[in-house]
C-alpha positions in Angstrom: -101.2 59.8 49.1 -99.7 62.6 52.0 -99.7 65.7 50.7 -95.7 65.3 51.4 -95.3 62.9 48.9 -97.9 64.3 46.3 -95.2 67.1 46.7 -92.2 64.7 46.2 -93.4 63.3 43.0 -93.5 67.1 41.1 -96.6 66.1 39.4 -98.4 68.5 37.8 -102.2 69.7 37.0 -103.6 72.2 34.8 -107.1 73.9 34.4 -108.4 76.4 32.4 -109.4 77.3 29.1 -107.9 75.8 25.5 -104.9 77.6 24.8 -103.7 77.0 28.5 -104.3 73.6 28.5 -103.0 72.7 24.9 -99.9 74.3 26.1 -98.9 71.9 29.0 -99.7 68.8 26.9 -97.4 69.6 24.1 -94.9 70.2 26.9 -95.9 66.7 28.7 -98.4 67.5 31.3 -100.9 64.4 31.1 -102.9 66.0 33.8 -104.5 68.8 31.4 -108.2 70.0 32.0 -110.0 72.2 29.8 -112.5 73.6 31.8 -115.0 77.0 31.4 -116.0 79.4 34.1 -119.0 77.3 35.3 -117.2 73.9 35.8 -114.1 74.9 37.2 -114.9 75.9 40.7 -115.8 71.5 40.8 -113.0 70.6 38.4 -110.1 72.6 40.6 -111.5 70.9 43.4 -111.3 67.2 43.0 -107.6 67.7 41.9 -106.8 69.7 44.7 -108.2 67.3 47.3 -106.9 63.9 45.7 -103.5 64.4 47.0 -101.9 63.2 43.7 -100.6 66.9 42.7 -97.7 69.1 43.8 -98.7 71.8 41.8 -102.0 73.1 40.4 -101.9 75.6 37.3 -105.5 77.7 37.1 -106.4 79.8 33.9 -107.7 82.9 34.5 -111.1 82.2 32.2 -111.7 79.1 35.0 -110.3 81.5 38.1 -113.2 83.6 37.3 -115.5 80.7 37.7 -114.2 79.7 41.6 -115.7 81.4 44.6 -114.7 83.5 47.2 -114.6 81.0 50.2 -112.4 78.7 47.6 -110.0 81.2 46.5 -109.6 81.6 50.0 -108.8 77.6 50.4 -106.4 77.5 47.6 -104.3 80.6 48.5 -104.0 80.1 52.1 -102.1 75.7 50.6 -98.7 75.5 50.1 -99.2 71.2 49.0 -100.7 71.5 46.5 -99.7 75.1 45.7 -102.2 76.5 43.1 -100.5 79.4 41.0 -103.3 81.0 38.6 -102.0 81.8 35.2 -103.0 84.8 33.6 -103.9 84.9 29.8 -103.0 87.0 26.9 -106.1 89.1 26.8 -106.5 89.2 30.9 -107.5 91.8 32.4 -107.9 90.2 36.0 -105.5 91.6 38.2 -103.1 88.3 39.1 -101.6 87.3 42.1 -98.1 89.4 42.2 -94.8 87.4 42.3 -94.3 89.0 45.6 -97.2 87.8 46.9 -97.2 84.7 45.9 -93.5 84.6 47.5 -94.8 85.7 51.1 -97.4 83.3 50.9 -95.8 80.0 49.5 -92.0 81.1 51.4 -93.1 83.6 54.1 -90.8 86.4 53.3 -91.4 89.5 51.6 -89.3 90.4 48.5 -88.6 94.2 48.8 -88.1 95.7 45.4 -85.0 98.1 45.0 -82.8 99.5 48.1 
């Protein structure tokens, strides 16, 4: 499948820890995988290079677990875009809404006048 069309179909993946993952298969995301800080770095990959998946959701418990070189990899894709959800009790910084904007869209959201 072309990463075009993995972005046509919408479909979704999630990775991280149980709260995270519970949470998108009560809302109907089949493609939910708990995952800890030493498995993650393998489990984000083989979703992110099967081509299925439009979207990939990242818990901040399993962010913690992927290296620097694959951060790198999955910030600089747009198909599948991974986003990296924080938790309740995180205290990573996450990626900023703005940032996330210039990288996905290219533009820079400018905050008051």
């Amino acid at each position: 499948m072309s990463s075009r069309t993995a972005a046509q179909t919408g479909k979704i993946a999630v990775v991280g820890e149980n709260e995270l993952v519970l949470g998108y298969r009560l809302i109907g995301v089949e493609d939910a995988v708990m995952a800890t800080k030493e498995d993650a770095q393998k489990k984000v990959l083989e979703l992110f290079n099967s081509g299925k998946y439009g979207l990939i959701i990242v818990g901040s418990e399993a962010r913690k677990g992927i290296s620097p070189s694959t951060m790198e990899k999955l910030e600089a894709s747009i198909v599948p875009l991974v986003v990296f959800m924080p938790s309740t009790q995180s205290t990573v910084q996450e990626e900023s809404l703005s940032r996330l904007a210039k990288r996905v869209l290219g533009v820079d959201l400018k905050v008051g006048n």
